[in-house]
Structures are given as structure tokens and as C-alpha cells.
N, C-alpha and C positions, 0 to 999 in steps of 0.2 A: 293458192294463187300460182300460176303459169309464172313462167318467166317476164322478164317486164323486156315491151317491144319498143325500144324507141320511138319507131315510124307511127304507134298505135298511141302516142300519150301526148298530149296537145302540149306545146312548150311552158305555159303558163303552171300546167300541172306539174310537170315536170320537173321543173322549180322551185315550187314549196315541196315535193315529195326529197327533193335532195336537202331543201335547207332543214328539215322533220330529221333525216337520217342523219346528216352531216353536227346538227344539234345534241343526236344522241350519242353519235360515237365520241364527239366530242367531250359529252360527259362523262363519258369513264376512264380508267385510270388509266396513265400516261404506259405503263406497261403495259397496255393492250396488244396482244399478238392473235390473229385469226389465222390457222393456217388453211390452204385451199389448193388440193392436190398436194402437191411434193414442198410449194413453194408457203413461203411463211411473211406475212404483213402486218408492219408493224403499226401503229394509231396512227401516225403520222403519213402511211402510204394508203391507209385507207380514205383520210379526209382527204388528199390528193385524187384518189380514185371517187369518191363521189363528188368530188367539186369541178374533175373533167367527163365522168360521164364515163364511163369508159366500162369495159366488160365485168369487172371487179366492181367498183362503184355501183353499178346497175343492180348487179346482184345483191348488195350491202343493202342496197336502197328496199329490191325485193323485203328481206328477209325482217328488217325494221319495220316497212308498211304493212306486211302478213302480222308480226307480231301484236303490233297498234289494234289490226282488226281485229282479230282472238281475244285481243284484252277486252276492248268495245264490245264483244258479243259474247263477251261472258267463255266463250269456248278455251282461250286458254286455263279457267278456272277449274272450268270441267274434268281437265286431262288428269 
């Protein structure tokens, strides 16, 4: 899956694809850190970044949806 375009994802969508993400990350452990590039985020900056949308968020959101799909099509099972 492409990067996710804002301008290209109807707001409605947009919205359960962040409450999906913002659900998951929530679920894991409170010491969650992602790093991305140099810079390092912790649980707490990520549900911040998916619940404004924001470049980080986007991508979170990315990477949760792709995973969903994989699992749905069997293709993460695959790997």
C-alpha cells in the first residue's frame, strides 16, 4: 500500500481508519516507543499523532491498515 493521501480518502473514511489505528496502538504496552529516522515516539506521541492527522499519524495509520489487510488475505501468514 502507497502512502495514504489525505486529499484522496473521504473524511468519513478517514475516521474509522484512525479510530482502527488509534485502537491498536492503544492496545499495546504503555512502553511503546517507534523510532522513525533519528527521532524516537513514544505511545503517548503516537495516539497524539493519529488523533491529529498529522505526517507521523498518517503513516501509523498506513502501516496498521496494510497490516489488517495481510492478515485478511491470509498474505501476512504466508511470509
Amino acid at each position: 500500500m502507497d502512502k495514504l493521501d489525505i486529499r484522496d480518502i473521504e473524511p468519513e473514511l478517514l475516521e474509522e481508519m484512525k479510530k482502527i489505528a488509534y485502537a491498536r496502538v492503544n492496545a499495546a504496552s504503555d512502553d511503546l516507543i517507534i523510532s522513525v529516522g533519528s527521532k524516537e515516539y513514544s505511545k503517548k506521541e503516537l495516539l497524539q499523532s493519529i488523533s491529529d492527522g498529522d505526517e507521523i499519524g498518517l503513516e501509523i495509520i498506513d502501516m496498521q491498515i496494510e497490516f489488517l489487510r495481510d492478515m485478511a488475505s491470509g498474505e501476512f501468514y504466508a511470509q
